[in-house]
VOPAGU-2260 file (C-alpha; in pm, 1 decimal, decimal comma):
REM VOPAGU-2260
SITE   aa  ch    i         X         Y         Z
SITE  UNK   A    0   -2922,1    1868,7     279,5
SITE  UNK   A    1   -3155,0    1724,7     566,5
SITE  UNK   A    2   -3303,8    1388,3     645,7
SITE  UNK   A    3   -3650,2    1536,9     566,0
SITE  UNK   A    4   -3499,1    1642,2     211,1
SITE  UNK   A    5   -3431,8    1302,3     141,6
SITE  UNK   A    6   -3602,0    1167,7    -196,6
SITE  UNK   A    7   -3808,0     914,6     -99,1
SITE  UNK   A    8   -3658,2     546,0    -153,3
SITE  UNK   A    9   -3836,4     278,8    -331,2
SITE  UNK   A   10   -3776,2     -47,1    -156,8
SITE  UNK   A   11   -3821,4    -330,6    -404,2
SITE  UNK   A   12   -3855,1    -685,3    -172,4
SITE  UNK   A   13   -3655,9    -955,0    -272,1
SITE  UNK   A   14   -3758,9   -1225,5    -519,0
SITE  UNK   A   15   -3852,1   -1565,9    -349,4
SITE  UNK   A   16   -3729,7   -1825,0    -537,2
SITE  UNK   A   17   -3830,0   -2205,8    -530,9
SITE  UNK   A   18   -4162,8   -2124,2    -470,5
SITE  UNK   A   19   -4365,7   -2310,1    -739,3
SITE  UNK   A   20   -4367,3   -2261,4   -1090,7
SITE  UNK   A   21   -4610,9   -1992,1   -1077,0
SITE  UNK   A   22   -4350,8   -1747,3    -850,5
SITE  UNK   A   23   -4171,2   -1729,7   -1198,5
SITE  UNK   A   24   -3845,5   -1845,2   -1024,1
SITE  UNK   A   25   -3971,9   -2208,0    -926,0
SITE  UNK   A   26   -3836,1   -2525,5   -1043,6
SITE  UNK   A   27   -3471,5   -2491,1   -1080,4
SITE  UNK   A   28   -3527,8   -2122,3    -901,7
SITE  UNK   A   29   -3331,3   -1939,3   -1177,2
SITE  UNK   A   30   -3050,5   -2120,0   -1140,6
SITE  UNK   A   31   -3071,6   -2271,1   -1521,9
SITE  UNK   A   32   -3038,9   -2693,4   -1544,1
SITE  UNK   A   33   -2722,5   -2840,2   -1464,5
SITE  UNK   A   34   -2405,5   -2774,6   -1404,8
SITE  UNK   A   35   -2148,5   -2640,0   -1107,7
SITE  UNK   A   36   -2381,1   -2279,9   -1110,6
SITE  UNK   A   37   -2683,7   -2460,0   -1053,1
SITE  UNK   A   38   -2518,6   -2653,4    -709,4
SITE  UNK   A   39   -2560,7   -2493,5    -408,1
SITE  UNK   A   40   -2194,7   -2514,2    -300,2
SITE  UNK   A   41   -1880,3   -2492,7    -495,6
SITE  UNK   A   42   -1523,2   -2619,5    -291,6
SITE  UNK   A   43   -1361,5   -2367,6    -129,2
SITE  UNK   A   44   -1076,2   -2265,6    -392,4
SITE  UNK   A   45   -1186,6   -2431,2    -695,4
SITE  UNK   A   46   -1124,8   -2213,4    -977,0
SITE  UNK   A   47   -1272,5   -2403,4   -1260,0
SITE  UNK   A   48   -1072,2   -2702,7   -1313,3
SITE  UNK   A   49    -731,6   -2473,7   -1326,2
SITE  UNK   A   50    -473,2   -2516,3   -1011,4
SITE  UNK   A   51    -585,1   -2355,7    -738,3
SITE  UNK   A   52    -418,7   -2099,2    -587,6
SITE  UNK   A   53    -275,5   -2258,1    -305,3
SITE  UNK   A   54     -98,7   -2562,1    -511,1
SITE  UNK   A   55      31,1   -2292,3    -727,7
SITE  UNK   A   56     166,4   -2076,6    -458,0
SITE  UNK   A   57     487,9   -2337,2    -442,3
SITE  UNK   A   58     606,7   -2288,5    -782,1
SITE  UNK   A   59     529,9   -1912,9    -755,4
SITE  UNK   A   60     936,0   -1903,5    -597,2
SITE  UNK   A   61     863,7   -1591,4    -403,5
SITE  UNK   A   62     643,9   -1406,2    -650,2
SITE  UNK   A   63     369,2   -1449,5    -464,5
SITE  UNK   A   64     491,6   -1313,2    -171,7
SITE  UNK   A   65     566,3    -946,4    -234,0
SITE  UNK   A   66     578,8    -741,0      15,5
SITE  UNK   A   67     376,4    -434,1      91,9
SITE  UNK   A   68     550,4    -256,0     377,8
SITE  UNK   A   69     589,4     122,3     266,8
SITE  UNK   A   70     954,4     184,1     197,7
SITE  UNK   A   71    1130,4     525,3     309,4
SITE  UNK   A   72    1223,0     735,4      36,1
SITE  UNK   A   73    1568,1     750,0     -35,8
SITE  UNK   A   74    1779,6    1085,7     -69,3
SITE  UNK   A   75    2122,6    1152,2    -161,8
SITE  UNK   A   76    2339,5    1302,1      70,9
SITE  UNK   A   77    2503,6    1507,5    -214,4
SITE  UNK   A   78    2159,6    1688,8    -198,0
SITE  UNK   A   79    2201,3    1796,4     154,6
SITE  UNK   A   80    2444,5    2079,8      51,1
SITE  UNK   A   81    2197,3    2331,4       7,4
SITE  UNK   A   82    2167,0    2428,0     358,3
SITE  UNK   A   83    2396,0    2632,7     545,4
SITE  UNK   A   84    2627,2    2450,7     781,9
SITE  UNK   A   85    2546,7    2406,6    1167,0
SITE  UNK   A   86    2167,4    2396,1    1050,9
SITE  UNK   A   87    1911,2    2161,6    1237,0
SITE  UNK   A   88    1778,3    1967,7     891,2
SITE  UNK   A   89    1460,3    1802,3     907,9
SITE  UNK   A   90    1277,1    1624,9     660,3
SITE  UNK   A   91    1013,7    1882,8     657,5
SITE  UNK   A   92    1258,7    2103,9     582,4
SITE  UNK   A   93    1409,7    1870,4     244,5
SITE  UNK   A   94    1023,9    1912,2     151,1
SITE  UNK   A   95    1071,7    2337,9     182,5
SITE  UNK   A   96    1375,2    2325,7     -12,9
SITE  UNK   A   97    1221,5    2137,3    -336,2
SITE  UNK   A   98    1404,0    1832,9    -215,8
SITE  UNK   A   99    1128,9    1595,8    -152,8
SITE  UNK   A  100     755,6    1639,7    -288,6
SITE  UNK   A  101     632,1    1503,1      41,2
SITE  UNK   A  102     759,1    1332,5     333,8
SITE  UNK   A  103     601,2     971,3     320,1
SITE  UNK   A  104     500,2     773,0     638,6
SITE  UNK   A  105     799,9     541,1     595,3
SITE  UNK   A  106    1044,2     848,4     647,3
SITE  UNK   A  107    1328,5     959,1     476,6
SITE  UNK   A  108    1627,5     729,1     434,6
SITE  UNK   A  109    1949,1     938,4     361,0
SITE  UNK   A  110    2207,8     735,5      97,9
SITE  UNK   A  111    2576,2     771,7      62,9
SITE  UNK   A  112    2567,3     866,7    -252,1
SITE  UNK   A  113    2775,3    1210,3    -330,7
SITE  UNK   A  114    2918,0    1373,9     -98,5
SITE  UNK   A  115    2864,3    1609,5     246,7
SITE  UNK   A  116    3049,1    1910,4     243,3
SITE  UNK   A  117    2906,9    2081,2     577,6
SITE  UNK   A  118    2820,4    1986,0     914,8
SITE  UNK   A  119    2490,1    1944,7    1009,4
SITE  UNK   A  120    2266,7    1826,9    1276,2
SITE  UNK   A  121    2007,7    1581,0    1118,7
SITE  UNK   A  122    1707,3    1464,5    1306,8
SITE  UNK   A  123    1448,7    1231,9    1227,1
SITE  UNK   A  124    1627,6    1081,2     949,5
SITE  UNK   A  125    1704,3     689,3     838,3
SITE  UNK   A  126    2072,8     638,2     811,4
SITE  UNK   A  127    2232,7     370,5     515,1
SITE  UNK   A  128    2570,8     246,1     698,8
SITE  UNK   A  129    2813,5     463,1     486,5
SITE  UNK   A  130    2559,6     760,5     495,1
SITE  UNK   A  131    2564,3     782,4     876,8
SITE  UNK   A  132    2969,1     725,1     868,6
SITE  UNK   A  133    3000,0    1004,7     676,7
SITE  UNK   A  134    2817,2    1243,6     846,2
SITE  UNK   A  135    2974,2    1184,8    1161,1
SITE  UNK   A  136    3335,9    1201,2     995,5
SITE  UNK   A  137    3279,7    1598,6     935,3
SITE  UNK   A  138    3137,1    1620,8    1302,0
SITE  UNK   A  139    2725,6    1614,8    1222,2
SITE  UNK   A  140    2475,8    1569,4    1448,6
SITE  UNK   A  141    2244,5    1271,3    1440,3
SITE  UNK   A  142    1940,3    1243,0    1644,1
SITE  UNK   A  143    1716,3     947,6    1605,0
């Protein structure tokens, strides 16, 4: 499609309000009789009478807080066994194997969980503090 293709677009102008009684919107310009809708401000925060947000955030007790830092996906090193020892294992390659679905942008933390049988040289991995021990007990390879 092309700019000259376009349908053409109705522009419909704006109604003026609090422009007489005859505009249609004069008077109270639409804005009904009394009440908080028909002021022109409303306080910053003010949720209708209920607590605001901010004097509830104390009693929230870290609820309100939650984090939203991607977390690395974590893989047992039990699963690692599939590959022939001495490999170079990347996580690209956990995602050929059927390991992983995809590799997410937090990486790919590797847990202690199981056990290694084989030596392998792991790159671009996150280590848990037992995981990395254990790999390096059977002579692996770790490169950050």
């Amino acid at each position: 499609m092309f700019l000259h293709q376009l349908p053409p677009i109705v522009h419909r102008r704006s109604k003026r309000v609090g422009r007489g009684r005859g505009s249609g919107k004069g008077k109270t310009s639409g804005r009904g009789m009394k009440g908080q809708k028909a002021r022109s401000k409303v306080k910053l925060g003010f949720e209708g009478g209920q607590l605001k947000l901010i004097k509830r955030l104390p009693f929230l007790r870290g609820k309100g807080f939650k984090s939203h830092r991607p977390k690395p996906l974590g893989v047992d090193l039990a699963r690692l066994n599939v590959f022939r020892a001495g490999s170079r294992v990347s996580p690209a390659d956990l995602k050929e194997k059927g390991i992983v679905k995809k590799v997410p942008a937090a990486g790919i933390k590797l847990l202690a969980k199981g056990e290694l049988k084989k030596k392998l040289h792991l790159r671009g991995f996150l280590f848990s503090r037992n995981a990395r021990a254990q790999v390096e007990k059977l002579g692996g390879i770790i490169d950050e």
